[in-house]
N, C-alpha and C positions, 0 to 999 in steps of 0.2 A: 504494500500500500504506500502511494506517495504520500510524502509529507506537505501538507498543507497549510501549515501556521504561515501566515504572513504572506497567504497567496490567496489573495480575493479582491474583488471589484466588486464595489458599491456605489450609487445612487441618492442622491437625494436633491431637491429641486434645485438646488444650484453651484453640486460640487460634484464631480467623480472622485472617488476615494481607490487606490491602490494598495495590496500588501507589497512590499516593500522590498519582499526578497525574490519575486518573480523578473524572470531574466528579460529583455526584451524582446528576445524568440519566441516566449514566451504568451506574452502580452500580444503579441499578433495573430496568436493562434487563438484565443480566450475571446469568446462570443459574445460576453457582457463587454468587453472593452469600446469605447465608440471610434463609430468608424476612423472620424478625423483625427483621433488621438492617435489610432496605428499608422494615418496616410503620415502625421506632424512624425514619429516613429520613424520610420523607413525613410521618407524625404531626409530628415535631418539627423534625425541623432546616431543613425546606423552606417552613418559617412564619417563619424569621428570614434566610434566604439565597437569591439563585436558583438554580435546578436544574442551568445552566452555571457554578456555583461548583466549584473544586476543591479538593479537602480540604487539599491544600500550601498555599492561600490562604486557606482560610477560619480554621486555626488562628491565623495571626501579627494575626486582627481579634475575634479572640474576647475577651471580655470575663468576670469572674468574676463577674457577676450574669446571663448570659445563658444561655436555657434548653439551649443547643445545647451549653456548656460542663458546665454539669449531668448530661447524657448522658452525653457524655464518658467524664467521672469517674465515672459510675455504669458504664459499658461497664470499665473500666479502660484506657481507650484511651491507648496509648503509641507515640510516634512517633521509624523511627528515622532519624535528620539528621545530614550533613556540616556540621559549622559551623568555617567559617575560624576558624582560630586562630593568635598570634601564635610561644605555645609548644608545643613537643610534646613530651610527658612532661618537664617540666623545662628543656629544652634550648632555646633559641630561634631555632626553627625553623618558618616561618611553613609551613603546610598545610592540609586537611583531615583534619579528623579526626572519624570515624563515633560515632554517641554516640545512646542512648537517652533519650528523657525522655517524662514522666509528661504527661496534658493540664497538671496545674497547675501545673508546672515552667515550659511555654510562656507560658502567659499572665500575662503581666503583670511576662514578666522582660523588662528594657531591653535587657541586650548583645545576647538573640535578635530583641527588634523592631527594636533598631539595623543588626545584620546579616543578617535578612529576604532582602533583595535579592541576597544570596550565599550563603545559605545553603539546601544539595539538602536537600529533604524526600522518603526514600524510599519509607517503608512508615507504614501505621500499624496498630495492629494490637491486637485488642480479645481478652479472655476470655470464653469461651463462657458461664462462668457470669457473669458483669459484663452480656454480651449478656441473659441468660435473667436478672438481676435489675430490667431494665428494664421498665414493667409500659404495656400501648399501649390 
């Protein structure tokens, strides 16, 4: 039985929601994905990565001149991640803690590329209109 955690597509009136660890090969073949999202897929991001890339990996390499990041931020793609931390709310107390951030918040911040390796990337998850401003 495949494993499934963190591989699903969801709905709701104004976001598509993705698990995080599904590969882009992946995502093209998966029947809830929308269509534009696989054409934005294939057009673009599959010209700077390969297709067994997983979106958990491919943010912590993305770069802010690279076209897959431009997507992104046009999609308003937001990812949301358990990033170790030392304190929690104030107090220090070393955990996880669940935290949304923006693409450009990812790239090109050190303490997330530094803790990368420990850090669960769960969902990422775009606006329909962010999707529908992308033009293929």
């Amino acid at each position: 039985m495949e494993n499934r955690d963190f591989k699903y597509v969801m709905h709701d009136l104004t976001n598509v929601y993705l698990g995080a660890r599904y590969t882009y090969e992946e995502l093209l073949q998966e029947d809830e994905v929308p269509f534009k999202l696989k054409m934005i897929i294939s057009h673009y991001i599959l010209k700077e990565v390969a297709p067994e890339t997983k979106l958990e990996d491919h943010i912590f390499y993305l770069k802010e001149t690279d076209l897959s990041f431009f997507v992104f931020r046009q999609m308003k793609a937001k990812f949301r991640m358990n990033v170790w931390k030392e304190e929690k709310d104030g107090v220090k107390t070393p955990g996880y803690k669940s935290q949304v951030y923006k693409i450009q918040d990812i790239v090109g911040n050190e303490e997330l590329q530094r803790k990368k390796d420990i850090t669960l990337v769960e969902e990422m998850h775009i606006t329909k209109l962010g999707l529908m401003s992308v033009s293929v």
